[in-house]
C-alpha positions in Angstrom: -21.1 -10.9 0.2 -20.6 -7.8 2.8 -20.8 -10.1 5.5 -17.9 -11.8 4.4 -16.4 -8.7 3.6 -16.9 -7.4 7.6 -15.8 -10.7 8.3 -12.4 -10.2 6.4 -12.3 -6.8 7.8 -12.5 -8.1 11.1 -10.2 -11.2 10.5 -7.1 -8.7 9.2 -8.1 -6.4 11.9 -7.8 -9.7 14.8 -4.4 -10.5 13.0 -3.1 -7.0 12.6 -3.4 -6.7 16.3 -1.4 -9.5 16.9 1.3 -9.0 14.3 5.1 -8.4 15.9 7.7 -6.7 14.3 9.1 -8.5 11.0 12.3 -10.6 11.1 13.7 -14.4 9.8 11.2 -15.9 12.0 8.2 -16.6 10.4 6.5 -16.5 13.9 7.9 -12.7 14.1 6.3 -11.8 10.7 3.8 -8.9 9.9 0.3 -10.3 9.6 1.5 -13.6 11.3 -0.6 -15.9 13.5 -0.1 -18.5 15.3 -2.6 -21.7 15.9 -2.5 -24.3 17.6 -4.0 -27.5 16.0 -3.5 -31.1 17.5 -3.0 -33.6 14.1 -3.0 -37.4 15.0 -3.3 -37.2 18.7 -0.2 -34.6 18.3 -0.7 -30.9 19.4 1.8 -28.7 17.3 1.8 -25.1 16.5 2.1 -23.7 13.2 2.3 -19.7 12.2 0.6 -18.7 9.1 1.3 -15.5 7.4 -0.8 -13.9 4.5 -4.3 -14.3 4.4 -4.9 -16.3 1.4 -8.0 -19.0 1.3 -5.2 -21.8 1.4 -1.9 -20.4 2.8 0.4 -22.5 4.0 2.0 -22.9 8.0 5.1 -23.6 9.3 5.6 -26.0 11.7 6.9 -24.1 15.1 10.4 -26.2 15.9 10.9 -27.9 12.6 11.2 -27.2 9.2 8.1 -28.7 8.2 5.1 -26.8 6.2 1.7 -27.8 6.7 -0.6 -27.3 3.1 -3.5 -26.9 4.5 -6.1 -28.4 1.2 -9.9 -28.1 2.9 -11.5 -26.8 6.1 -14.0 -26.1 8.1 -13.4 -23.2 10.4 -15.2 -20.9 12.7 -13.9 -17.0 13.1 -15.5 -15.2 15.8 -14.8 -11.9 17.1 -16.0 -9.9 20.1 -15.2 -6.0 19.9 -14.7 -5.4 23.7 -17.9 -4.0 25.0 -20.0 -5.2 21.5 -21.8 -8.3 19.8 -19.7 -11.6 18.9 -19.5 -12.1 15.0 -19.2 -15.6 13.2 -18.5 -17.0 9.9 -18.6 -20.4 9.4 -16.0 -21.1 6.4 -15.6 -24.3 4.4 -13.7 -25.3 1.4 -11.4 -27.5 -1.0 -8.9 -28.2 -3.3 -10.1 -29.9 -6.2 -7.8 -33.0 -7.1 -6.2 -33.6 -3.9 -3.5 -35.9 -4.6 -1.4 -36.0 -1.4 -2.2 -38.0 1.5 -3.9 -35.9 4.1 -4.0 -35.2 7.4 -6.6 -34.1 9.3 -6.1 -31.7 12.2 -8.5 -30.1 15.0 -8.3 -26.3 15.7 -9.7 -26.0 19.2 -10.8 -22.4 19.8 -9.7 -22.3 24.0 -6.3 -22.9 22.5 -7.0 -20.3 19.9 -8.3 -17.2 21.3 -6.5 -14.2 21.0 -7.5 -10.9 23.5 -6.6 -7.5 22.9 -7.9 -3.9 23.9 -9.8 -3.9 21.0 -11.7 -7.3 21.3 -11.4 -11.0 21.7 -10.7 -13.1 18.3 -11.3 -16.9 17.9 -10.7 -19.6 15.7 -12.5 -23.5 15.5 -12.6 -26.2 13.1 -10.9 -28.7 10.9 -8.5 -28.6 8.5 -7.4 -31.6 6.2 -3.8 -31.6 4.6 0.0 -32.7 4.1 3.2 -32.2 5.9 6.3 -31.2 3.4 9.2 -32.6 3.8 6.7 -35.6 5.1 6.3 -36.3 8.4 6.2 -33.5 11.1 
């Protein structure tokens, strides 16, 4: 349990780094991050903001939301001049009634550098487009 608690720490720390100033734009948001996942053979990007387990991401260029509804994700961060720290994160909705789709996070289009450290993110992550389609 602490080591999901440093990870958290260090998580809201990566994305506090990167947050801009707040404004209509979701990708200008406090506590946003942006990702960029390739769904179908399609690379999009998507911001998040919040750090809830199952928050959803707007499309970057559309008016699309992905819902993300399971995972499997890898955080890692480097403190500049320290150790790397992991946490391998999984989990799922129960009664997933959508039809999904499954996207790849690939971390050398997903790591973030800063004077602080460097802050990654890896995996999979299964979910549905609103309005459908991208």
């Amino acid at each position: 349990m602490l080591r999901r608690g440093f990870m958290l720490v260090l998580v809201v720390l990566a994305v506090g780094m990167l947050a801009q100033a707040a404004s209509a734009d979701p990708g200008n948001a406090k506590n946003s991050l942006l990702i960029t996942a390739t769904c179908g053979g399609q690379q999009i990007q998507v911001v998040t903001n919040g750090n809830g387990e199952f928050t959803p991401a707007h499309v970057v260029g559309s008016t699309s939301v992905f819902v993300p509804t399971a995972f499997d994700t890898t955080f890692s961060f480097t403190p500049t001049g320290g150790t790397t720290e992991s946490e391998h994160d999984t989990s799922a909705k129960h009664n997933q009634s959508k039809a999904t789709a499954s996207c790849s996070i690939p971390e050398a289009l997903n790591t973030f550098t800063s004077p602080d450290g460097t802050f990654s993110i890896s995996g999979m992550v299964w979910g549905f487009f609103t309005p459908n389609g991208k």
